[in-house]
N, C-alpha and C positions, 0 to 999 in steps of 0.2 A: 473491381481491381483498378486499382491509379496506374499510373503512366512510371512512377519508380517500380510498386509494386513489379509489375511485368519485367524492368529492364534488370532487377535483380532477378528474378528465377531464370532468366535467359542465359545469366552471369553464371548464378548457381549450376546450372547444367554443362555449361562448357566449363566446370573449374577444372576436368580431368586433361583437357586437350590441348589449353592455351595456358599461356605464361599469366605471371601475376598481370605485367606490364601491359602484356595484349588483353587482359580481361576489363582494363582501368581504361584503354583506349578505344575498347568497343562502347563501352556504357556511356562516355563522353559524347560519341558521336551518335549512339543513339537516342540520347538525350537531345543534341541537336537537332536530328532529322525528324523528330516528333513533337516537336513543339508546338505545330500548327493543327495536330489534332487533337483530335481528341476518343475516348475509348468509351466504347458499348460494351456491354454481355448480353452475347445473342443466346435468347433460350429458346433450344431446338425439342421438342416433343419425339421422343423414342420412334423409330421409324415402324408400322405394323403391316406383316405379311399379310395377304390377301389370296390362302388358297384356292385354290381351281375343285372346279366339280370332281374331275379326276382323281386329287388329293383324300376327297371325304370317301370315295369309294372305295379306293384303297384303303384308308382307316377304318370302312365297315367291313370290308373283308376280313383285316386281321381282327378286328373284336368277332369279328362270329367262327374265325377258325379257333380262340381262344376261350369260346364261349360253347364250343366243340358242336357247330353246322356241319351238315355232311358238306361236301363241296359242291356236288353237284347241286343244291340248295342254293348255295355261294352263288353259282353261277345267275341261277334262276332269278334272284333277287336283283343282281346288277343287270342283266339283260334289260328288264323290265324299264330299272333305273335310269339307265343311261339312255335310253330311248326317250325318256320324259324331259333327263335335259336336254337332248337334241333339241326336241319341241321346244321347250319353252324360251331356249336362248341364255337362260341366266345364271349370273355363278351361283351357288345354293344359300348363301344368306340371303337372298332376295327375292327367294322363291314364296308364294301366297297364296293359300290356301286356295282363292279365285283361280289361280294357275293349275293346281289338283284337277278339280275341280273341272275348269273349261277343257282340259286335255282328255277328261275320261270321256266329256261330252263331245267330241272332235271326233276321237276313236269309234266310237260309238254309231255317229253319224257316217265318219268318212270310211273306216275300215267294218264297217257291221260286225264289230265284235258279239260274241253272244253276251248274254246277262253273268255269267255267269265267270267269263274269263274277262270282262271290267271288274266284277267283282275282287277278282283275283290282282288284277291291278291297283284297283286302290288300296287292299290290305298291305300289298308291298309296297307303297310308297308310302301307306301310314305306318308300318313297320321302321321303316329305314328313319322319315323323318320324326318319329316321336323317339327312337335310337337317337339321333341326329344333337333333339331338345335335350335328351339325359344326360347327353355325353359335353353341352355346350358347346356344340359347334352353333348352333343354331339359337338367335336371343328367343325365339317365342316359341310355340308348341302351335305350328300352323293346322297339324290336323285337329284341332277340336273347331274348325270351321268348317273342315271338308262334310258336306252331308254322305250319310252311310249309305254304300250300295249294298244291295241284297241281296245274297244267292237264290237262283233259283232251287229247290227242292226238286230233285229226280229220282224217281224210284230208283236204287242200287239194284244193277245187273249183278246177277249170279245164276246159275246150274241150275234146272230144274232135277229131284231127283230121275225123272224118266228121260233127261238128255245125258245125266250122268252113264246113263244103263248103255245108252245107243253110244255113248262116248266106246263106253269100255267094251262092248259089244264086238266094235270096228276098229279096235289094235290089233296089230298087226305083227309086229317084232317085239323081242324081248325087251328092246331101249323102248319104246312106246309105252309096253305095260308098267317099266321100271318106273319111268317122268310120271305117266299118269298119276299109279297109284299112291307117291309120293306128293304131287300135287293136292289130291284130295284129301291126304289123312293129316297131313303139315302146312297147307296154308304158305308156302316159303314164297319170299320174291325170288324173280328171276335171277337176280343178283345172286342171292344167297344159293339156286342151284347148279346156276354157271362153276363158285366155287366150292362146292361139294369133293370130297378125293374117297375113295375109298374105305380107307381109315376112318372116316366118319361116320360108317354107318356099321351100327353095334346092331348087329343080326339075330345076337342072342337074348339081351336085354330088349329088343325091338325099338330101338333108341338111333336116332340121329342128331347129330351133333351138329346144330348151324350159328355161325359169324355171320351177325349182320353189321358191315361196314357201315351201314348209316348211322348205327347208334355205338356203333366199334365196342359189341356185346356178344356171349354167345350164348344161347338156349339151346334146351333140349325140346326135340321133337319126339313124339309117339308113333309109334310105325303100328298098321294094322297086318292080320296075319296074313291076308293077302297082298300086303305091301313086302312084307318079308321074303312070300314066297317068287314078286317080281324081280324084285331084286338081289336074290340070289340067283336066279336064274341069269339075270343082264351082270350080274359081276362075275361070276364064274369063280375062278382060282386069279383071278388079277392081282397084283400084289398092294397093299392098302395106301404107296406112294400114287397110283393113278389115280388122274381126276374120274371121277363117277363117270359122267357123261362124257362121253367120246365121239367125237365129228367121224363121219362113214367112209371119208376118203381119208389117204396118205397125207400125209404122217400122222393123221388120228390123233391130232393136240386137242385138247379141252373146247368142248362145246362153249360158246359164248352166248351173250345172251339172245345176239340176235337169232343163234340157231334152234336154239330152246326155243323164242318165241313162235318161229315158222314153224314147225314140228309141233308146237301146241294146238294150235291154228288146223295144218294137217289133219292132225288125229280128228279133231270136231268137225269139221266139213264131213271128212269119212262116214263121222257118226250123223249128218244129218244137219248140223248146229253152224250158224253161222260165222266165219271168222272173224266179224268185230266183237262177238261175244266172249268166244271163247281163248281171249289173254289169258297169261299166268295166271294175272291180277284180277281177272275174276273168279277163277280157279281157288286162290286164296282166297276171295270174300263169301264164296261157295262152305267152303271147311268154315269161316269164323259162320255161317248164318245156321250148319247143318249142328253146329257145337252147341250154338247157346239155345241152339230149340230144343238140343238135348238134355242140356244141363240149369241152362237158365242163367249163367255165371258169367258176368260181363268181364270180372278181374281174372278170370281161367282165360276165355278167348284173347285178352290184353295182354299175360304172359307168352302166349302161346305162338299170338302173332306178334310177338318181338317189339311191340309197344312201350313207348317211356310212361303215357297217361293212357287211362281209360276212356276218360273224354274225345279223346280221339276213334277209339275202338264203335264208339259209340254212334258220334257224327257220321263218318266214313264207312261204318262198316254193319251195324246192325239196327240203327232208328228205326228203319223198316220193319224189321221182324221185334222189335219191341214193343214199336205201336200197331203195329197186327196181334201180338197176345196178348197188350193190354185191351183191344179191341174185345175180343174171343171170350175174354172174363168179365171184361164189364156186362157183355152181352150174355153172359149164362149165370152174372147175377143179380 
């Protein structure tokens, strides 16, 4: 742009404000007073944001609430995360597989994590940042450097049938035999017995009705006939708006799950059985290992326990009792 060029657009812009006269005496004089220079075009390069770690986590959060994670999942992931960039110091384009990597080994060393929960760390950071590479926050796909940590294999806890007997042996109240029997014949998380209401359970069909919020689904449960006759007994004439489970003192609001799990816990010491044994959650892995030794049916027990894959039913809940009857037949032929 010349030195006229510029002194007319200046003209041009003020033709609305000044007279003809004062537009012909500005340009005189600006012509004057620039004579001695002279004019550049400075070319400036678009200025580029430099998100903060905080940013990207918040952006995983909304892709996996949209990608429909349960939340507490949500949480689980960023805990982990936001721990890593503590450590590491860096905003996350600069982060390096060496950085993965030296942090699991730090953990490991400094905090004696088990095998098993590094394990658990490195899936979520490779989780997040090969998300990260998908989504191009990230120029390169740092986890194909990180080397794989490996779960340890632990035989899955569950029920033996003769701790099952001394369970049920050693109930005590009608809400004890209701949880148990429910327990063993449905396999339910905690969660899903917390919210249980009355109305859910079809007495006559031997059917219960559960919402599992993780998967925001609901299935049917199979009731056995002495599950029906527990919990006819623990419901009485309640009307089908009460929650199932009812806490023993005032104002008898809805069991949560802490109180479910103490009362699981309860009942098994009663009978004998340890209380790290005896969770919800093994209670459920109990029903999926007593089903498919029954059935044999891996996509039954997947339904049943409220499963999106197989593959999961599989890893988590029955490899045990598949590679024991794969054992049992090769060995009888």
């Amino acid at each position: 742009m010349t030195k006229n060029d510029l002194i007319n657009d200046v003209a041009y812009e003020l033709r609305d404000s000044m007279t003809r006269e004062q537009i012909d005496r500005m340009k005189i004089t600006l012509y004057v007073k620039m004579q001695d220079f002279e004019l550049a075009e400075i070319k400036q390069l678009p200025i580029t944001m430099e998100h903060d770690n905080e940013w990207l986590m918040q952006r995983y959060c909304v892709d996996g609430v949209a990608a429909g994670l349960h939340a507490g999942t949500i949480r689980s992931y960023i805990g982990i995360i936001r721990k890593f960039f503590d450590h590491v110091g860096k905003n996350y384009k600069y982060v390096t597989a060496q950085d993965i990597t030296d942090y699991l080994a730090v953990r490991s060393y400094r905090d004696h994590i088990s095998q098993n929960y590094k394990s658990t760390i490195y899936r979520y950071l490779c989780t997040f940042f090969g998300w990260a590479f998908r989504k191009q926050h990230i120029a390169n796909n740092i986890i194909d450097g990180v080397d794989r940590v490996k779960q340890v294999k632990k035989k899955k806890v569950r029920l033996t049938d003769e701790e099952v007997e001394t369970i049920r042996y050693a109930l005590q109240t009608p809400k004890e035999k209701a949880l148990f029997e429910l327990m063993i014949c449905t396999g339910m998380r905690v969660g899903e017995i917390s919210a249980l209401n009355v109305s859910d359970i079809d007495l006559v069909h031997r059917q219960v009705s559960i919402y599992a919020e993780k998967t925001d689904t609901y299935r049917t449960g199979m009731l056995t006939p002495v599950a029906v006759m527990a919990l006819r007994n623990y419901i009485g004439d309640r009307p089908g708006t009460d929650p199932l489970f009812l806490a023993d003192r005032a104002p008898y609001n809805r069991m949560r799950e802490y109180g479910i799990e103490k009362l699981a816990k309860e009942m098994a010491v009663r009978g004998g059985v340890s209380r790290i044994t005896a969770t919800v959650h093994v209670y459920r892995k109990t029903f999926a290992s007593v089903l498919y030794r029954k059935t044999g049916d891996v996509l039954l027990v997947s339904k049943l326990l409220g499963h999106a894959k197989p593959d999961m039913t599989v890893q988590y809940y029955l490899i045990d009792d598949i590679e024991e009857m794969q054992h049992k037949y090769n060995r009888v032929a």
